[in-house]
Residue frames relative to the residue before (quaternion, step in Angstrom):
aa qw qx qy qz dx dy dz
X 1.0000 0.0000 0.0000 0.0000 0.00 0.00 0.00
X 0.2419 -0.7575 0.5731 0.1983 3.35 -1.04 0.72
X 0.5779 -0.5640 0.5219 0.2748 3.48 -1.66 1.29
X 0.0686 0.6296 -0.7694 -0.0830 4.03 -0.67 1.14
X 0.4394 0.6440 -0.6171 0.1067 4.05 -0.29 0.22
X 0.5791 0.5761 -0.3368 0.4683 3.36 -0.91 0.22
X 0.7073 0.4995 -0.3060 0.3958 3.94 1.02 -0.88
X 0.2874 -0.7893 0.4934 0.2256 2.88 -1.57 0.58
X 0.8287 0.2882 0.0196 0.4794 2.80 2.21 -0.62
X 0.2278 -0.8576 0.4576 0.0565 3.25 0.09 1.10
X 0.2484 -0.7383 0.6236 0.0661 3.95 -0.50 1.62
X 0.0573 0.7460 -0.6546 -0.1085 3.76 -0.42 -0.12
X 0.0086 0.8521 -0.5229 0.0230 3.43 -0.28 0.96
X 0.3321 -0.7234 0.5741 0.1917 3.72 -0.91 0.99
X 0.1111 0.7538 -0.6115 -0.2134 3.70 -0.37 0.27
X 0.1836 -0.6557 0.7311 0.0428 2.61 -2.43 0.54
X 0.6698 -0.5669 0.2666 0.3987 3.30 -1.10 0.60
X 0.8124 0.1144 -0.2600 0.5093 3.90 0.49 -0.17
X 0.8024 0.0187 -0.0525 0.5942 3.83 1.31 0.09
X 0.4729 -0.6383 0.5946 0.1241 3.05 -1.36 1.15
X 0.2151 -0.6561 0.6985 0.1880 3.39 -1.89 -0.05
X 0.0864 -0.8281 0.5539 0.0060 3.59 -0.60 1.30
X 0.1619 -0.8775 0.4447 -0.0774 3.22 -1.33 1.02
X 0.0236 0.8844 -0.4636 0.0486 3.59 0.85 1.32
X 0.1613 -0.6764 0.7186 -0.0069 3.00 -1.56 1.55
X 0.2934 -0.5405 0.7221 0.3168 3.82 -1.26 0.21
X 0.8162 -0.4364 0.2779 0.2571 3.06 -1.82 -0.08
X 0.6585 0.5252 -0.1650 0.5131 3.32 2.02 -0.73
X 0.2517 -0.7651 0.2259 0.5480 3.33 2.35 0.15
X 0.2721 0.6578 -0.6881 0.1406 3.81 0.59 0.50
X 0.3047 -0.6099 0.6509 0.3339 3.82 -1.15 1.26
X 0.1140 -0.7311 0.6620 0.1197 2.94 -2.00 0.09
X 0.7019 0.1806 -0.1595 0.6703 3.47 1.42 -0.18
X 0.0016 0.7701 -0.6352 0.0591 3.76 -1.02 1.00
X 0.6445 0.6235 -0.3015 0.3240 3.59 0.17 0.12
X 0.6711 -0.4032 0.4698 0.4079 3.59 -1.62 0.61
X 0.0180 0.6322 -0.7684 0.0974 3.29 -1.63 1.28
X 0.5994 -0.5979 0.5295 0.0538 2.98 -1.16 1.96
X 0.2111 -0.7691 0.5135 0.3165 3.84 -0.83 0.56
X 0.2757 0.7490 -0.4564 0.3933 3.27 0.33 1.07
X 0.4517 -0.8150 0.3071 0.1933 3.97 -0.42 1.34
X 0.4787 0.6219 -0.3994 0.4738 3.37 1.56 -0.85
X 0.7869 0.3661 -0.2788 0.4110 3.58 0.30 -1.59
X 0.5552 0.4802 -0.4040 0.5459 3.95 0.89 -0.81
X 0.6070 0.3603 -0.3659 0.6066 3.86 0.07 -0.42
X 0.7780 0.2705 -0.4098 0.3918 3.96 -0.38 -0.11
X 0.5753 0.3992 -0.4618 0.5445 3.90 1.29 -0.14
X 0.7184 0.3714 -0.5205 0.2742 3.56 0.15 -0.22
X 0.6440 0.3788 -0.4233 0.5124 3.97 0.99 -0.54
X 0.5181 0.5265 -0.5312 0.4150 4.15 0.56 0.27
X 0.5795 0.5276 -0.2583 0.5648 3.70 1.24 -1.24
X 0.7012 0.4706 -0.2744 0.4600 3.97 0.26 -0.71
X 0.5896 0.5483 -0.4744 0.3558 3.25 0.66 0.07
X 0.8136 0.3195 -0.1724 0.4542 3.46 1.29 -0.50
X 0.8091 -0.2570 -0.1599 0.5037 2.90 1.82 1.24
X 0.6287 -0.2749 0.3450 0.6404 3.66 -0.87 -1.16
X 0.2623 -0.8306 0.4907 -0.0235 3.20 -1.21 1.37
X 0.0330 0.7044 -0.7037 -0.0864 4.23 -0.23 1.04
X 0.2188 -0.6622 0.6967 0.1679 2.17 -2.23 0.61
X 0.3531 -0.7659 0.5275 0.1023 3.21 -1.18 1.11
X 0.1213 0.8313 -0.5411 -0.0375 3.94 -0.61 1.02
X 0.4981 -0.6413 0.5188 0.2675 3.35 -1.01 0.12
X 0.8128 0.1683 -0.1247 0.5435 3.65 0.70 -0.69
X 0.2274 -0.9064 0.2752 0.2259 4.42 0.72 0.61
X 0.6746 0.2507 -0.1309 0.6819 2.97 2.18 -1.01
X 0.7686 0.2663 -0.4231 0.3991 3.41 -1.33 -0.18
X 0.7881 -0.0206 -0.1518 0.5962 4.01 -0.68 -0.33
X 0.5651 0.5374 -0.3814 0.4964 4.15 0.34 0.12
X 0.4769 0.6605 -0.4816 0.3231 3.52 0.81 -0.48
X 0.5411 0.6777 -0.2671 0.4202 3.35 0.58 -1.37
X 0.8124 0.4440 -0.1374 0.3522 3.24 -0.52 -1.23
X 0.6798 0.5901 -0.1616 0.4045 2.97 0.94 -1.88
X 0.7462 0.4243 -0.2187 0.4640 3.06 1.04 -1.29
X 0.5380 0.5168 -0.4659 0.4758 4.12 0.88 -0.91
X 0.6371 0.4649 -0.4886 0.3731 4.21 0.57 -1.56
X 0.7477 0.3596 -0.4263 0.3604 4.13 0.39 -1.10
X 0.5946 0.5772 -0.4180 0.3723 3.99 0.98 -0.11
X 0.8228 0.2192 -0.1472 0.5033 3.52 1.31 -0.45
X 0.9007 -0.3073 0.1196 0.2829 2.93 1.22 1.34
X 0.6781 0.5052 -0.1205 0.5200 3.27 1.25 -1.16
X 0.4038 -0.8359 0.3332 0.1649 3.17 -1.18 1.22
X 0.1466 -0.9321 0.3219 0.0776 3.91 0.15 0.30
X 0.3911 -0.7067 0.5576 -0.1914 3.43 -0.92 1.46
X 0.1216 0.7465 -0.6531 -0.0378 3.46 -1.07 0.75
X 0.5246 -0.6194 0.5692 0.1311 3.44 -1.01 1.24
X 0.3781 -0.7574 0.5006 0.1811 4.28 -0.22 0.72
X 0.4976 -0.7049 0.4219 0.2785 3.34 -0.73 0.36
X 0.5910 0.3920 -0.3600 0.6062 3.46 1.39 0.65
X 0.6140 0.4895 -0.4507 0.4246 3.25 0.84 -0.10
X 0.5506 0.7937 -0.0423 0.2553 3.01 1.53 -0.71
X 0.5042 0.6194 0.1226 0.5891 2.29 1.66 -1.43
X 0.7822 0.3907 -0.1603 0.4580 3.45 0.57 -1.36
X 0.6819 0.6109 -0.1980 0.3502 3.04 1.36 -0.88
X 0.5427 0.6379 -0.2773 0.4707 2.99 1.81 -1.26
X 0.6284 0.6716 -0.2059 0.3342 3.45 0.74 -1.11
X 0.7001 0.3494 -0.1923 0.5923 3.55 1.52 -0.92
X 0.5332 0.3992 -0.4159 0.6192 4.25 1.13 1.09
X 0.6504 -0.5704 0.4326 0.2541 2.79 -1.67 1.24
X 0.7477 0.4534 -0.1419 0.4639 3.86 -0.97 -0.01
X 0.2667 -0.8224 0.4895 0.1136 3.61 -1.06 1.44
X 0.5661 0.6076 -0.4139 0.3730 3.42 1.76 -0.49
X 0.5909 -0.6007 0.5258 0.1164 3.11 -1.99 1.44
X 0.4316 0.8294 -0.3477 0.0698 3.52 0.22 0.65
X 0.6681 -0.5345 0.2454 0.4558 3.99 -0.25 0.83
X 0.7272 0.3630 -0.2982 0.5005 3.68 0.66 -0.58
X 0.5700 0.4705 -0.4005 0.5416 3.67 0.79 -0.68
X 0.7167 0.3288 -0.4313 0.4385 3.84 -0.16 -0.92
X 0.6062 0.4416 -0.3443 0.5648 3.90 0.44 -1.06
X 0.6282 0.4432 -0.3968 0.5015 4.14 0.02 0.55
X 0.6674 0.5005 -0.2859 0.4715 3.36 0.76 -1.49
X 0.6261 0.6193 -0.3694 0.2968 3.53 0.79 -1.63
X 0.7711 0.5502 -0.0646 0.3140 2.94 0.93 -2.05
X 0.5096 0.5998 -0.2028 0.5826 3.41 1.86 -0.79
X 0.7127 0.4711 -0.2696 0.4444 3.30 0.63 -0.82
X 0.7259 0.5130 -0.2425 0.3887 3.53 1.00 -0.84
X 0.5758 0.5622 -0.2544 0.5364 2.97 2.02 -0.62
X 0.8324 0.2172 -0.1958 0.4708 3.57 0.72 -0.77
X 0.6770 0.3055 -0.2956 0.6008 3.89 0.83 -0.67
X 0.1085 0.7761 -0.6070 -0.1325 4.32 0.13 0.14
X 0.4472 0.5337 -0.6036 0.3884 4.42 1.36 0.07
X 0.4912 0.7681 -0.3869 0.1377 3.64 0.76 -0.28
X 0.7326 0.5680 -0.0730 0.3679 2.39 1.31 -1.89
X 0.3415 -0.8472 0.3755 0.1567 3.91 -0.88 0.13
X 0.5005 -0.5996 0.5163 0.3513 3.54 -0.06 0.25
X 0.3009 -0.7509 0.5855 0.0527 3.38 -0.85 1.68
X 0.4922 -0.7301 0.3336 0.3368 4.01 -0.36 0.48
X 0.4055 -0.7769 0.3545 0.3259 3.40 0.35 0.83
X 0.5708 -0.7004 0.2897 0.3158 3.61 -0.76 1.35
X 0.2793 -0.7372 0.6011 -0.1310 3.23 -0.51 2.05
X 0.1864 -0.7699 0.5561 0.2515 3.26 -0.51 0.35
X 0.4513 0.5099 -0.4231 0.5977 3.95 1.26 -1.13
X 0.8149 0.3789 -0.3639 0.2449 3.84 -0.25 -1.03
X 0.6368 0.5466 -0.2587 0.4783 3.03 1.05 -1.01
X 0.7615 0.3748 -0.2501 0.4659 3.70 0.81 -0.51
X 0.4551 0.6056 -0.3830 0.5286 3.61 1.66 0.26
X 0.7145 0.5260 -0.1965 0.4174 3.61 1.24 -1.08
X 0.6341 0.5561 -0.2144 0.4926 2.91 1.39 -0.80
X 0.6722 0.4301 -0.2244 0.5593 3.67 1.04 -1.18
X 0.4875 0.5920 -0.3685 0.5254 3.91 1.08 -0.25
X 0.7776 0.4609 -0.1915 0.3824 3.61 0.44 -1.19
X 0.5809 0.5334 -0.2201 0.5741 3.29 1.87 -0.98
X 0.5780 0.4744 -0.2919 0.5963 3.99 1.00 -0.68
X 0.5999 0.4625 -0.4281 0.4929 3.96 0.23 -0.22
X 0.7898 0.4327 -0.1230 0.4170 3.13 0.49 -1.65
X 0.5431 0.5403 -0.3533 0.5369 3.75 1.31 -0.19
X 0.6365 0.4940 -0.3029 0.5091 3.47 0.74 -1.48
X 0.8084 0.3273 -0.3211 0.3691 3.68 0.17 -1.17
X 0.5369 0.5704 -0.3024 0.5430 4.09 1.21 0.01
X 0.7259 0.4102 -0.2925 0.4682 3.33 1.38 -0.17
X 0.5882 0.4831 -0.3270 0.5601 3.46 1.24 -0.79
X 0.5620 0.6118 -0.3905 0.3967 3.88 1.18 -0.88
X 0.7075 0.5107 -0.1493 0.4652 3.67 1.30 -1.30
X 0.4944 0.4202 -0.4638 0.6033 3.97 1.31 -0.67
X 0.7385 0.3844 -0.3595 0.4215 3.94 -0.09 -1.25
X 0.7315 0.2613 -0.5049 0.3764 3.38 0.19 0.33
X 0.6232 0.4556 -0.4556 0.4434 3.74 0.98 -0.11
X 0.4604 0.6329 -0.5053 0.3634 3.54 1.17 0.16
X 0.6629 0.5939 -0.2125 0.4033 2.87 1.01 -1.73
X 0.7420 0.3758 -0.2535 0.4939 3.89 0.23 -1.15
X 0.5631 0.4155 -0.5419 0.4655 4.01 0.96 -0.06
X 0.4996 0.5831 -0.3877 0.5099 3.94 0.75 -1.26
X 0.8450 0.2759 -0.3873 0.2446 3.80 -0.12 -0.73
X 0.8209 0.2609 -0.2116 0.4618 3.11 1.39 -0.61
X 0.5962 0.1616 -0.0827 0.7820 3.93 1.81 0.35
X 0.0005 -0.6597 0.7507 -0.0349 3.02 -0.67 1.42
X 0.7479 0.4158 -0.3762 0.3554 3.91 0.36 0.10
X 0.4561 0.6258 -0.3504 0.5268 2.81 1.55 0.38
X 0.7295 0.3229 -0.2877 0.5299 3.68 0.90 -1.38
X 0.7486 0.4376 -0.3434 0.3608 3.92 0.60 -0.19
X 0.6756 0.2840 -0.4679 0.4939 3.55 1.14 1.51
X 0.5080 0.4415 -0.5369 0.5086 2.56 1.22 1.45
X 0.0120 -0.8996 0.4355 -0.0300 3.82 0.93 0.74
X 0.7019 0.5717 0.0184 0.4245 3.57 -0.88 -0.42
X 0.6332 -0.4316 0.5169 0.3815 3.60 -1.39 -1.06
X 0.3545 0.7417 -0.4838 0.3004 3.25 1.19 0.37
X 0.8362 0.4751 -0.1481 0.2302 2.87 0.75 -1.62
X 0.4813 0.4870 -0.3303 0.6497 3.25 2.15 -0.11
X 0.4127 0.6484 -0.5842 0.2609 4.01 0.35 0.20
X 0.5198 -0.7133 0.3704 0.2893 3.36 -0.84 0.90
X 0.5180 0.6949 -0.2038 0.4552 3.53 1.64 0.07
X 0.4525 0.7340 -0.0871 0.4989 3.09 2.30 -1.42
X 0.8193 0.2316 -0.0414 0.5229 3.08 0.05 -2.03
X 0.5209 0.5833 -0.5087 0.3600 3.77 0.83 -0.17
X 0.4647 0.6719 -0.3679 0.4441 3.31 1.30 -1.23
X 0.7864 0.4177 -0.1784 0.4187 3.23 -0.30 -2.01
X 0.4968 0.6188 -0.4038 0.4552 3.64 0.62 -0.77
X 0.8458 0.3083 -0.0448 0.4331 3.54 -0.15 -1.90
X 0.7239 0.1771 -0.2863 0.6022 3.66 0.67 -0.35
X 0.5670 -0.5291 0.5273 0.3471 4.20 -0.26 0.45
X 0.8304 -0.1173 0.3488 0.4183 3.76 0.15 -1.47
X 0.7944 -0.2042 0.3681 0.4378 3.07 -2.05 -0.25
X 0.7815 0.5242 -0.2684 0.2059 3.65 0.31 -1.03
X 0.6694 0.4422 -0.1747 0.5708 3.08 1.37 -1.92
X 0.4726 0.7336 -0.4102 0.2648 3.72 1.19 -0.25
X 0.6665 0.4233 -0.0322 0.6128 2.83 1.20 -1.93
X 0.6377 0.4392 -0.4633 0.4310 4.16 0.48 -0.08
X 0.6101 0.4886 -0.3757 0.4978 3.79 1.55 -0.51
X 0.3387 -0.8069 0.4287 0.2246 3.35 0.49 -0.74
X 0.7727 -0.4589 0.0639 0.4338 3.40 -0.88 0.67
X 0.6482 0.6484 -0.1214 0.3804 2.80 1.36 -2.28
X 0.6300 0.4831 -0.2082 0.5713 3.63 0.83 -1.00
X 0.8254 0.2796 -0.3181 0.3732 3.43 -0.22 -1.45
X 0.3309 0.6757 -0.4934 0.4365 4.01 1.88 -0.07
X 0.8327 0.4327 -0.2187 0.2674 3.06 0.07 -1.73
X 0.6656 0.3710 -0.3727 0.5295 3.71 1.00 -0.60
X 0.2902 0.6761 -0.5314 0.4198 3.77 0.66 0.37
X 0.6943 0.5087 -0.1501 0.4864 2.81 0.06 -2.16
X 0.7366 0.5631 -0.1470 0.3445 3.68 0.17 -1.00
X 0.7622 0.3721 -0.0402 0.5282 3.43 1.76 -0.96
X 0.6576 0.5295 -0.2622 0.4673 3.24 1.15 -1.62
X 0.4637 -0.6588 0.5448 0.2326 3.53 -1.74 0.16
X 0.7670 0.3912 -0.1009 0.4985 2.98 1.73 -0.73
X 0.5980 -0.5383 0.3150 0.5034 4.09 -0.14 0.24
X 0.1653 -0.8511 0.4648 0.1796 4.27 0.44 1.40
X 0.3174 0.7275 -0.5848 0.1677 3.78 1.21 -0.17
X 0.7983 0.4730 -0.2475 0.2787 3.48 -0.39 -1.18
X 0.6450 0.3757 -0.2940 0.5970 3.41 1.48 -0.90
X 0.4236 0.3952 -0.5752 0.5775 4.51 0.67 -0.34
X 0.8011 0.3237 -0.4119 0.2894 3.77 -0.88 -0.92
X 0.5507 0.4291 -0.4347 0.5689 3.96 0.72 -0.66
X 0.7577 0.2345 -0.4274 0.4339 3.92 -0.40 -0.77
X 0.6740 0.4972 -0.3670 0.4048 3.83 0.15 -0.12
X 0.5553 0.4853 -0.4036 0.5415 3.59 1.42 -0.28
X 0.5830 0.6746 -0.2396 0.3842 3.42 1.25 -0.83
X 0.7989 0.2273 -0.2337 0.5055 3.33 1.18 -0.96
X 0.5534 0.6182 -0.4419 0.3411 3.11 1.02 0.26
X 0.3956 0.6212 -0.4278 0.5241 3.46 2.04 -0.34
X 0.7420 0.2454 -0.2494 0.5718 3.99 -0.14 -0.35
X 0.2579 -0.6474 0.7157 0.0471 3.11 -1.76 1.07
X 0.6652 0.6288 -0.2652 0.3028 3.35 0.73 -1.38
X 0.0365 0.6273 -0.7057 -0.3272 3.95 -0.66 -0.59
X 0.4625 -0.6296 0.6124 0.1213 2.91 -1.52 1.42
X 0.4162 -0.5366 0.6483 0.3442 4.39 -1.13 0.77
X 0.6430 0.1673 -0.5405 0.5161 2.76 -1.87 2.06
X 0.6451 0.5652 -0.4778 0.1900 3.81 -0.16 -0.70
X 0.6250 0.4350 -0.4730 0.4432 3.61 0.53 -0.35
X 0.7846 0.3513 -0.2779 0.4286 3.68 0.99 -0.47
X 0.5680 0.2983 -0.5738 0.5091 3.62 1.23 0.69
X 0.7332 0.4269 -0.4950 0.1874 3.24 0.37 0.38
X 0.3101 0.5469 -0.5629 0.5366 3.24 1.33 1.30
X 0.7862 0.2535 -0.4432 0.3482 3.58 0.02 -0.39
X 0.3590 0.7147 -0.5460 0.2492 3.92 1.20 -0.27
X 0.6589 0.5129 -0.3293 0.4409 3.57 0.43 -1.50
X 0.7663 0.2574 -0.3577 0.4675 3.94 0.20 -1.15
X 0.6610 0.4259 -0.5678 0.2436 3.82 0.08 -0.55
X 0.8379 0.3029 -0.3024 0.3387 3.44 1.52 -0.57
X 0.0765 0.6547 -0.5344 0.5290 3.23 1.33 1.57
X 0.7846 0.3959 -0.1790 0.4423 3.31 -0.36 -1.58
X 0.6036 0.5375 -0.3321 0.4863 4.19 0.75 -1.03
X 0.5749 0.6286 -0.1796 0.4919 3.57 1.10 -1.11
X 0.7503 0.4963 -0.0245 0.4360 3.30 0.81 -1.53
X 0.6024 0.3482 -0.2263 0.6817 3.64 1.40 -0.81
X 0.7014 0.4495 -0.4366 0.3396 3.73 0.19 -0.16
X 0.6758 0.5372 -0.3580 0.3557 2.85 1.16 -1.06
């Protein structure tokens, strides 16, 4: 629980990605400030010393890091103390005001109401860490890297399956992301230019690339293409995109 004694003013701010909605109660809940706030520091720095005139000033947010950052950070530069209100608490709160619509001034009211009357709600905001704050940030970027990368194997799964499925199914597993794999796919396009190089050759630059001994995996993917005669319609154009999805797979791991 965060400590709201001591305030005189309670900000409840909705953020949003290019503008907030702010919502000042005093302690007796007279509002004094109701309106769109631009995310922009000059103008967030002039509501908090306009708000300070009529005392010690929290702010109340709903979201602390990613679009909240901002704010969060101008209230600890001018002084002002800050709180974030959980999204279940949130939630609960909404629930005890008249009216189901979701709207920027009502939530930015509730927030601010809430800090004034329920303050065990509220939470302790992590004080501005820079190691932390740049750990969260690089965390959020690693999710989003991992999930853009598994998104990119499943789609080079998918285009081998459509046009060589015995091709994509000795490459099972983590194989097919081995840096040895996508070098392959990289330098020969596909199924086609594979088989136009031949074993002997495409053996020998193996040998030349791999870290490990590539015989056993050249002879499985060559048993593979020797399992399809046909060329299936689309292959000359997935085998333009083989090379970038496994460019790009390359590219997110690294």
């Amino acid at each position: 629980m965060e400590d709201t004694t001591g305030y005189d003013v309670y900000l409840g701010l909705d953020v949003g990605k290019t503008a907030h909605h702010g919502c000042a109660l005093l302690t007796d809940g007279t509002k004094v400030h109701d309106k769109p706030l631009p995310q922009d520091e000059a103008q967030l720095t002039a509501l908090f010393d306009q708000l300070k005139t009529h005392g010690r000033v929290l702010l109340i947010v709903d979201q602390p890091n990613t679009i909240g950052a901002l704010p969060v950070a101008v209230a600890r530069a001018t002084d002002c103390g800050v709180a974030y209100l959980p999204g279940l608490a949130m939630r609960k709160a909404a629930d005890l005001y008249p009216g189901q619509s979701k709207t920027d001034p009502r939530d930015a009211f509730i927030i601010a109401n809430t800090a004034r009357t329920m303050p065990h709600t509220l939470r302790a905001v992590d004080r501005n860490d820079e190691v932390l704050s740049a750990l969260k940030m690089l965390s959020g970027l690693d999710d989003d890297i991992a999930r853009d990368c598994t998104r990119t194997i499943n789609r080079l799964r998918s285009v081998l399956v459509q046009i060589y499925p015995s091709l994509e199914r000795v490459l099972p597993g983590d194989v097919i992301q081995r840096p040895f794999v996508l070098e392959l796919l990289i330098h020969y396009g596909g199924p086609t230019k594979l088989k136009k190089s031949g074993k002997n050759r495409v053996l020998t630059w193996a040998r030349n690339h791999a870290k490990k001994n590539p015989d056993r995996l050249i002879e499985d993917i060559f048993k593979a293409l020797d399992a399809q005669t046909l060329t299936v319609p689309g292959t000359a154009a997935a085998e333009v995109a083989i090379p970038m999805l496994a460019t790009n797979i390359t590219a997110l791991k690294a």
